[in-house]
C-alpha positions as CSV (number, residue, x, y, z in Angstrom):
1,X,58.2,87.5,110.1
2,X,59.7,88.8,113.2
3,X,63.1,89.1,111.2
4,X,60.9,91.1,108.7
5,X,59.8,93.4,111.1
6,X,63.0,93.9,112.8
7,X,64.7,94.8,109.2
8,X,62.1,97.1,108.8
9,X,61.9,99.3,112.0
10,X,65.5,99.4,111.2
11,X,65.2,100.9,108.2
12,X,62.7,103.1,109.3
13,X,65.7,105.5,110.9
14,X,68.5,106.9,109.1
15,X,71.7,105.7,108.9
16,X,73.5,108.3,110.7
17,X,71.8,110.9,113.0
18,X,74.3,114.2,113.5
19,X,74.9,114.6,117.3
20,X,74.0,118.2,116.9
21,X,70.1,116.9,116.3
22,X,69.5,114.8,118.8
23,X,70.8,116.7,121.4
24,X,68.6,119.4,120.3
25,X,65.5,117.3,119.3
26,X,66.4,114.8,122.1
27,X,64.0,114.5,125.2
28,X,65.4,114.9,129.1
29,X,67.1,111.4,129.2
30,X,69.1,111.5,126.0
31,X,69.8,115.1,126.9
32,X,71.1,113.4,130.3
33,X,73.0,110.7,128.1
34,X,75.2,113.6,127.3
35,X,76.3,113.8,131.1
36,X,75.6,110.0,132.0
37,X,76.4,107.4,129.0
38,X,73.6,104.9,129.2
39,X,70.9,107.2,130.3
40,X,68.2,107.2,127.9
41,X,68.8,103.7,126.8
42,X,68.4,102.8,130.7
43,X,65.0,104.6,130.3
44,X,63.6,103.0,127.5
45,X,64.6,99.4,128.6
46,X,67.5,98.9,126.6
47,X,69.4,97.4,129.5
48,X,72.5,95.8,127.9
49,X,72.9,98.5,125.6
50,X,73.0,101.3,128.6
51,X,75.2,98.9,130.7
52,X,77.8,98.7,127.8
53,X,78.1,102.4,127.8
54,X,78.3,103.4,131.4
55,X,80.9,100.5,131.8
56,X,83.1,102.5,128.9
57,X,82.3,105.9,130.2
58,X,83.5,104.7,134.6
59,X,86.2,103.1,132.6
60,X,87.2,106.3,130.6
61,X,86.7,108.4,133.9
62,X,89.2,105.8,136.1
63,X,91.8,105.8,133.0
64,X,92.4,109.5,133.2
65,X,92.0,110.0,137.0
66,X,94.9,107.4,137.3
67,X,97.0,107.4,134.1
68,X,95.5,109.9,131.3
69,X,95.8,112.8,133.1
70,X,99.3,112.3,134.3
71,X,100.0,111.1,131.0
72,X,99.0,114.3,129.1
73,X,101.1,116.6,131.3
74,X,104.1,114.3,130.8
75,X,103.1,114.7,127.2
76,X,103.1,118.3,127.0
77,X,106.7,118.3,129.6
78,X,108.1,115.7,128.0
79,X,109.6,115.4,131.3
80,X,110.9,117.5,133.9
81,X,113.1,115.2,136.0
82,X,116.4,114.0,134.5
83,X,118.4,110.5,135.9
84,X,120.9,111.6,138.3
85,X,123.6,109.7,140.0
86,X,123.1,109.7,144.1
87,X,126.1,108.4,146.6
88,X,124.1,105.8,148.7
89,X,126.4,106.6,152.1
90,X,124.8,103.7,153.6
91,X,125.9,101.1,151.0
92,X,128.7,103.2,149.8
93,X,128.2,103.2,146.3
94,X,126.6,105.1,143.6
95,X,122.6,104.7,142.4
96,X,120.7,106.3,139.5
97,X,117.6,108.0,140.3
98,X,115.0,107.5,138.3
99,X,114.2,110.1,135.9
100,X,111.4,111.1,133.3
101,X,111.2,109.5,130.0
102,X,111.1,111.9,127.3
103,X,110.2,109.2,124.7
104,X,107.9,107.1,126.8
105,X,105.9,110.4,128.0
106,X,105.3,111.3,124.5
107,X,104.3,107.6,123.4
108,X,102.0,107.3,126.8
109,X,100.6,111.0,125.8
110,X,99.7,109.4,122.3
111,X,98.0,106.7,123.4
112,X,95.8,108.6,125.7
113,X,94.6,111.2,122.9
114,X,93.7,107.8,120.8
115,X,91.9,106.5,123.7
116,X,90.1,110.1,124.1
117,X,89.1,110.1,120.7
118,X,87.5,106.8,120.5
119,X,85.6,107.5,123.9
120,X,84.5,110.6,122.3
121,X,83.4,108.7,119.3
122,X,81.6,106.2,121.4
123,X,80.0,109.0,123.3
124,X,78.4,110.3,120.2
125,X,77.5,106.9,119.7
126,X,75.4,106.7,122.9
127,X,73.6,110.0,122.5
128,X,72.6,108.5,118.5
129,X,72.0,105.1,120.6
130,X,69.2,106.9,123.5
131,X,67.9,109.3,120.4
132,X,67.0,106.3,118.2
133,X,65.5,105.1,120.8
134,X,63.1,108.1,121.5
135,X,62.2,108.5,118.0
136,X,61.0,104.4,118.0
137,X,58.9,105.0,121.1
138,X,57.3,108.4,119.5
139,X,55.9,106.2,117.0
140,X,54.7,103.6,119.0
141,X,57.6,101.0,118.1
142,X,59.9,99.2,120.6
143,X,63.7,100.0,121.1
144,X,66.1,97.8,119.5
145,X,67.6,95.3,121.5
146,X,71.1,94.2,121.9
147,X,69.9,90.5,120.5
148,X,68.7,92.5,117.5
149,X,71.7,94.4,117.1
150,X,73.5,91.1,117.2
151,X,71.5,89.7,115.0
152,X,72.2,92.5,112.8
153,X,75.9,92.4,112.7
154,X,75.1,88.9,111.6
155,X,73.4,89.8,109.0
156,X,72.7,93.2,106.9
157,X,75.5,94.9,108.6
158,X,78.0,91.8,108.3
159,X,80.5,94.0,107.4
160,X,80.8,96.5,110.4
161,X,81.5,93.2,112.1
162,X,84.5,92.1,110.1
163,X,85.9,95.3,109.3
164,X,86.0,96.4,113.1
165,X,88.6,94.2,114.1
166,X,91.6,95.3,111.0
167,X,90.3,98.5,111.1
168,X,91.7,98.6,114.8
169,X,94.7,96.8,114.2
170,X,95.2,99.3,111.3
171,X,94.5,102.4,114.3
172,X,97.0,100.6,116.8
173,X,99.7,99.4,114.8
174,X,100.2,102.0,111.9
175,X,98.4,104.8,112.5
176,X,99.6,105.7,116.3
177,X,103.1,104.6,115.7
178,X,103.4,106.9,112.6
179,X,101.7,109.7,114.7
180,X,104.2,109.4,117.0
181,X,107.0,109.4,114.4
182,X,105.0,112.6,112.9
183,X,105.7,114.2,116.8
184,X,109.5,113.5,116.7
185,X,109.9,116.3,114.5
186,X,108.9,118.9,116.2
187,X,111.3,117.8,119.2
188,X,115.2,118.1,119.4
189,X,115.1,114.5,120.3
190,X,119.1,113.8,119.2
191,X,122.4,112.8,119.9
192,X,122.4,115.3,122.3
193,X,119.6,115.0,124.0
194,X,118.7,111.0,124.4
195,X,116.1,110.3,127.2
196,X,116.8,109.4,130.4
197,X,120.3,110.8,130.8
198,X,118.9,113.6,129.0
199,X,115.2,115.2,127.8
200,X,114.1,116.8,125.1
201,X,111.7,119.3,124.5
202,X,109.1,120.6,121.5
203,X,110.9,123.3,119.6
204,X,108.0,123.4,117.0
205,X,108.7,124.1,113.4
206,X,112.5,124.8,114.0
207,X,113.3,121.4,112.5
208,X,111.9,122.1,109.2
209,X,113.3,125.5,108.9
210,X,116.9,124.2,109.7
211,X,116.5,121.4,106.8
212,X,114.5,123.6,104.6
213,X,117.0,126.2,104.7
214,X,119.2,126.3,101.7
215,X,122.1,128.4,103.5
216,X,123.1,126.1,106.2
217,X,125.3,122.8,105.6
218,X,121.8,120.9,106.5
219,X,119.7,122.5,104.2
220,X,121.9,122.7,101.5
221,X,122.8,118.6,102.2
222,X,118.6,118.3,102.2
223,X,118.4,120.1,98.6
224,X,121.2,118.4,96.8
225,X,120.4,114.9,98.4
226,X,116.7,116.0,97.0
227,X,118.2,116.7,93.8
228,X,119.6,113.4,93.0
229,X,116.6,111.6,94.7
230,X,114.5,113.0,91.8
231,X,117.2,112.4,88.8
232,X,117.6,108.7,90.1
233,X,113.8,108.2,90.6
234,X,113.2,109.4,86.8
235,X,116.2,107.5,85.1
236,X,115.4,104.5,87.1
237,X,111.8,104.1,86.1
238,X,111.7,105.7,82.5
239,X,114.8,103.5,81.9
240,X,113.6,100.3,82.8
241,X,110.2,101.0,81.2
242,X,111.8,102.2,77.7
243,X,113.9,99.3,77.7
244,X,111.5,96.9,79.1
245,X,109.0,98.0,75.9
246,X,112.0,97.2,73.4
247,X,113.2,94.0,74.7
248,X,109.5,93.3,75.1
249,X,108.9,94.3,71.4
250,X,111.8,92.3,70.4
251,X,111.0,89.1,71.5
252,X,107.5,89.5,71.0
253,X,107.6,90.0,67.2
254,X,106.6,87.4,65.1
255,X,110.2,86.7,63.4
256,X,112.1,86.1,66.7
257,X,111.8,82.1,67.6
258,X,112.3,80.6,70.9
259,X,110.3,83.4,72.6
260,X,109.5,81.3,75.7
261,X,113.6,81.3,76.2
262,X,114.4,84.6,75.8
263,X,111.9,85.7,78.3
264,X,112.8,82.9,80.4
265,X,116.7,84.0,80.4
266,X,115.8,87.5,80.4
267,X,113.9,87.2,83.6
268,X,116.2,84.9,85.5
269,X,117.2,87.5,87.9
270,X,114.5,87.5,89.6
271,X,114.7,84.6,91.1
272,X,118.1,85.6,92.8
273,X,117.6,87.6,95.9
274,X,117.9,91.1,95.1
275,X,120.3,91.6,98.0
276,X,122.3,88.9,96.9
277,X,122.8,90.1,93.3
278,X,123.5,93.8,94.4
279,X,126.2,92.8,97.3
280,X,128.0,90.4,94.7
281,X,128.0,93.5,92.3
282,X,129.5,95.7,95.1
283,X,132.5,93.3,95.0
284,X,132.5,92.9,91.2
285,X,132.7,97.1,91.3
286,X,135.8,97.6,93.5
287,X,138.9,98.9,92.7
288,X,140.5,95.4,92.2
289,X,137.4,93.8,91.7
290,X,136.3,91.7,88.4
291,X,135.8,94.6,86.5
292,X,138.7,96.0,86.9
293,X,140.7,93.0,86.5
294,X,139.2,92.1,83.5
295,X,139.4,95.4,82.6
296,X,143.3,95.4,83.1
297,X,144.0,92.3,81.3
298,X,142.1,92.9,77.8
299,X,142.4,96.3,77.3
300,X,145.3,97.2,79.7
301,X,142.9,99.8,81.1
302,X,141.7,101.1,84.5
303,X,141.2,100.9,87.5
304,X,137.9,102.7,86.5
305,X,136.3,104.6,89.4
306,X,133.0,102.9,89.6
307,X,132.1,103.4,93.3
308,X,135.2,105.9,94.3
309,X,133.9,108.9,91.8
310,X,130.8,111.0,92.1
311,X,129.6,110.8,88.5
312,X,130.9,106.9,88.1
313,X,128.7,106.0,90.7
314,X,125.6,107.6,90.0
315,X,125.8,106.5,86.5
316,X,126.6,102.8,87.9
317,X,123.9,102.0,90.3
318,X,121.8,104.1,87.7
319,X,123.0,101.1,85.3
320,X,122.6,98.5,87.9
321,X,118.9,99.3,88.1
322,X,118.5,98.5,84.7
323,X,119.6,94.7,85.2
324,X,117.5,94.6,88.2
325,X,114.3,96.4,87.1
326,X,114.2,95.4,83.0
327,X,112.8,91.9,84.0
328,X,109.7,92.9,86.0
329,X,109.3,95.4,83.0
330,X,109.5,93.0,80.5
331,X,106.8,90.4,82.1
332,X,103.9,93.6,82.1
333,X,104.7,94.8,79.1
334,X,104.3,91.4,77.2
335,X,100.7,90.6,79.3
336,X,99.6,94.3,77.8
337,X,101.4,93.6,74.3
338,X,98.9,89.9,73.5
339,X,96.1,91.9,75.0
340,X,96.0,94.9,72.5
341,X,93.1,94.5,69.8
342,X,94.7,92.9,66.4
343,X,91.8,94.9,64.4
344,X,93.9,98.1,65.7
345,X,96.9,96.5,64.1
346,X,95.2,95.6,60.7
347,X,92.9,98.6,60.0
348,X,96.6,100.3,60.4
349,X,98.5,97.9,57.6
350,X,95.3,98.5,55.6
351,X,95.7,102.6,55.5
352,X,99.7,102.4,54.9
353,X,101.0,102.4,58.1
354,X,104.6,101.1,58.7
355,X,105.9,99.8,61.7
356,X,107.4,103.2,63.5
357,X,103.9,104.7,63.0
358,X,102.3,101.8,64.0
359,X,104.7,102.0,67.2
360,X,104.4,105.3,67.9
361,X,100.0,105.9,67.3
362,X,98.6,102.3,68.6
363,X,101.6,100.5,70.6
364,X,102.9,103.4,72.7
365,X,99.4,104.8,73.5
366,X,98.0,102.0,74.7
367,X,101.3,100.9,77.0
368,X,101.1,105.1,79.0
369,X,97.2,104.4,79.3
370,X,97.2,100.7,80.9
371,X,100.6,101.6,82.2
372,X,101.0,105.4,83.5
373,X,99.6,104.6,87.1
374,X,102.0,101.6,87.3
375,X,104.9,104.3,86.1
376,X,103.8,106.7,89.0
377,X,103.8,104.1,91.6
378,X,107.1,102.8,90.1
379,X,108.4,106.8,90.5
380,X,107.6,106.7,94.1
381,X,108.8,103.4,94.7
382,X,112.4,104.5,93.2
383,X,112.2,107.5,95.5
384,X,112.3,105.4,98.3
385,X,114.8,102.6,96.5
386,X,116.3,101.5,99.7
387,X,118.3,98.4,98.8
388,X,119.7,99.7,95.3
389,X,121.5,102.3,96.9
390,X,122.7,100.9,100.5
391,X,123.9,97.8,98.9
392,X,125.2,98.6,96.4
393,X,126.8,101.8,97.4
394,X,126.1,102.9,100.9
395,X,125.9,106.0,99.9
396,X,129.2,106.3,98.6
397,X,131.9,108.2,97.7
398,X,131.7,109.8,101.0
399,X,132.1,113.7,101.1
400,X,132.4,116.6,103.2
401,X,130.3,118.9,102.1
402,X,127.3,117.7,103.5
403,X,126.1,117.6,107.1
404,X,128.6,116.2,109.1
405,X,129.7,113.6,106.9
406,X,126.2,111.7,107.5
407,X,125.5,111.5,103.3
408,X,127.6,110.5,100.5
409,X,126.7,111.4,97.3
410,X,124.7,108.5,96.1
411,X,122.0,108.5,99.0
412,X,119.1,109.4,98.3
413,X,116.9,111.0,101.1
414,X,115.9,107.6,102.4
415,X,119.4,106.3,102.6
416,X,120.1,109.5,104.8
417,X,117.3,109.0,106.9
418,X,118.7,106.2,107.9
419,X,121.8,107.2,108.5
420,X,120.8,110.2,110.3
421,X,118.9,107.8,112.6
422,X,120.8,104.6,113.1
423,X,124.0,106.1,113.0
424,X,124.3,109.5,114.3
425,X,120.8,109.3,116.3
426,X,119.7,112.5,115.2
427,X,116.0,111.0,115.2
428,X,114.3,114.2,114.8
429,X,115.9,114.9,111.3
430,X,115.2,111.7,110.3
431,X,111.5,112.2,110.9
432,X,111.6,115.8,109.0
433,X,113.1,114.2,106.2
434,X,110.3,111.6,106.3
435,X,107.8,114.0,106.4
436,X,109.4,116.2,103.5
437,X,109.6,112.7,101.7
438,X,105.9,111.8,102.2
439,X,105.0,115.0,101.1
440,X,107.0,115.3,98.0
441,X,105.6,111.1,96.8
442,X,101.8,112.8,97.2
443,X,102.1,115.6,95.9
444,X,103.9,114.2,92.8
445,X,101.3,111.4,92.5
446,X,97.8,113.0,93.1
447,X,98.9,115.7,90.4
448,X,100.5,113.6,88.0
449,X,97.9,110.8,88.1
450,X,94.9,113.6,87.9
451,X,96.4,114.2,84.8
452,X,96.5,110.6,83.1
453,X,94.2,109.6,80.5
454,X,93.7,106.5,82.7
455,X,92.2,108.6,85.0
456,X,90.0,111.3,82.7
457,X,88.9,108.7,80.3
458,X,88.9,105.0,82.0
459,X,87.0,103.6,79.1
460,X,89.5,105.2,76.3
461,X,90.2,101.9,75.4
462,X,87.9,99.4,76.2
């Protein structure tokens, strides 16, 4: 019975209370919880509770009068003091001073706006904490107490408990490092200016108009890179998932015998590391590799450019893909293929239909439907096709023409991020180019997948 009751004072309040209300409907003390955390739950006996948040507000107050407020200044600097090298008369040799951290002032400055927001979210909390506790004493109940909030947790609100702990790993781990990745952009943090020899500073949007503008060797490097991100991202998914429906079709259909085998052989390359297979097809590629040998000795022809030639090698790791991406193709196509109604099938033979209309009015239908949201996250997937391209080009042929030297014509924007980070540290590129390339994969799926009959009409074919 006293569970009972417990469940149903609680229910007697609503789930969320805005702020705005109970400071303006709240009595003196949770007007005074606004100023002193703990306040009105100290008044209406809810002891723990009121403990809890005083602790977090004097431990708030201490972090920023030691560390957060220093911390924010830094942040907004990004330091002021640079390592210098002193003579030491006395010992007679040379010592580094030490110097601000660009980098660490704007990680430290992160973290402190994190910890702000979740005091200011536990704030609120205390002011809904002391004005739930008014309205239960208006009407003559007694406050919650922190047993009953445990026993809650334990019980109807089970899943505030478990979510709590990934949702903050989720906060500390992704979220703040990808913040401060989001920041570098809108620094020159570079080869030139690499903390703590050297700071750098916020030049706001200047970033983005230097790789966004199509007249300078960056921008134009940006838009072509861009270019052939998009033409490999479509032939690399619409490829494998045309080819993937045939071979599927193939060995599906009722005349071809051994089916088990086929699929088995056909999907053999998966279990080879992809790494492996690409790197052993980089040496198989080169100018005396198999190939070309092979090439040599049947038909007394090559060496054939496959790596060395723009156009060779974006129509050879375009081909590449297809080895590589048929397979997984192949084994989602031929789940869909046995689950697509037989009546569908024999109401067509009935009315005349032969096998291309069949293919082209039931089959193909029902693959985009189950299929089109796997194609768009396929799409975005290929936009960011790391390994295809570094190992099995790099990036290559290598050219001029684009920002100093940092792309080759097979990279795709990911492949030049990385470049543009690892190997000529120009980190703040790098993180404009991420940006751009988030950008672009949302954009690309929200309004494509809006547009899917998986999305309008989710019972089309049930």
């Amino acid at each position: 019975m006293a569970g009972l009751k417990r469940k149903q004072r609680i229910a007697e309040f609503p789930e969320v209370i805005p702020v705005t209300e109970a400071i303006q409907k709240g009595d003196i003390f949770t007007k005074l919880t606004c100023l002193i955390m703990g306040a009105g739950n100290f008044a209406r006996k809810q002891i723990i509770q009121g403990l809890l948040f005083l602790a977090a507000e004097i431990g708030y107050i201490c972090f920023m009068v030691f560390y957060g407020v220093g911390a924010l200044h830094d942040f907004m600097t990004l330091g002021t003091e640079t390592q210098s090298k002193v003579f030491n008369e006395a010992k007679q040799i040379y010592e580094y001073t030490t110097g601000d951290n660009s980098q660490l002032c704007l990680l430290y400055g992160v973290v402190t706006i994190f910890v702000t927001i979740g005091f200011i979210l536990l704030w609120r909390a205390a002011i809904r904490s002391s004005y739930i506790g008014q309205l239960a004493v208006s009407k003559g109940n007694t406050p919650i107490t922190f047993g009953q909030i445990l026993k809650e947790l334990k019980d109807r609100r089970m899943h505030h408990l478990l979510m709590s702990f990934p949702l903050l790993g989720i906060v500390m781990f992704t979220v703040m490092p990808l913040i401060f990745m989001i920041l570098m952009a809108f620094t020159n943090y570079d080869r030139d200016h690499l903390p703590p020899g050297k700071l750098f500073d916020w030049v706001g949007l200047e970033n983005f108009g230097r790789v966004l503008n199509a007249g300078g060797t960056l921008g134009i490097t940006f838009w072509k890179v861009l270019g052939w991100t998009l033409i490999w991202a479509f032939f690399a998914t619409f490829l494998n998932y045309i080819f993937g429906i045939i071979l599927a079709l193939i060995i599906n259909r009722d005349g071809t015998k051994c089916k088990s085998m086929w699929r088995f052989l056909f999907t053999l390359t998966i279990a080879v590391p992809q790494f492996v297979s690409l790197l052993v097809m980089n040496t198989m590629l080169q100018e005396h590799g198999v190939f070309n040998l092979m090439a040599k000795e049947l038909f007394n022809a090559g060496p054939f450019p496959f790596l060395s030639n723009a156009t060779w090698a974006r129509v050879t790791v375009i081909i590449i893909n297809l080895w590589v991406g048929i397979p997984y193709t192949l084994i989602s196509v031929t789940g869909i293929l046995k689950n697509i109604p037989a009546e569908l099938y024999e109401a067509a033979k009935v009315d005349g239909a032969n096998a291309f209309v069949t293919f082209f009015k039931i089959t193909m239908p029902y693959m985009m439907f189950v299929m089109t949201p796997q194609l768009i996250v396929t799409f975005t997937q290929n936009i960011n096709n790391f390994n295809v391209i570094f190992l099995l080009t790099n990036g290559a042929p290598a050219t001029d023409e684009y920002y100093r030297g940092t792309a080759g014509k097979t990279d795709l924007l990911v492949t030049w991020l990385y470049k543009l980070t690892i190997d000529n540290k120009d980190y703040n590129l790098g993180a404009v180019i991420g940006i751009l390339t988030f950008i672009l994969m949302a954009t690309l799926s929200l309004l494509t997948y809006r547009n899917t009959g998986s999305y309008k009409d989710e019972e089309g074919f049930s």
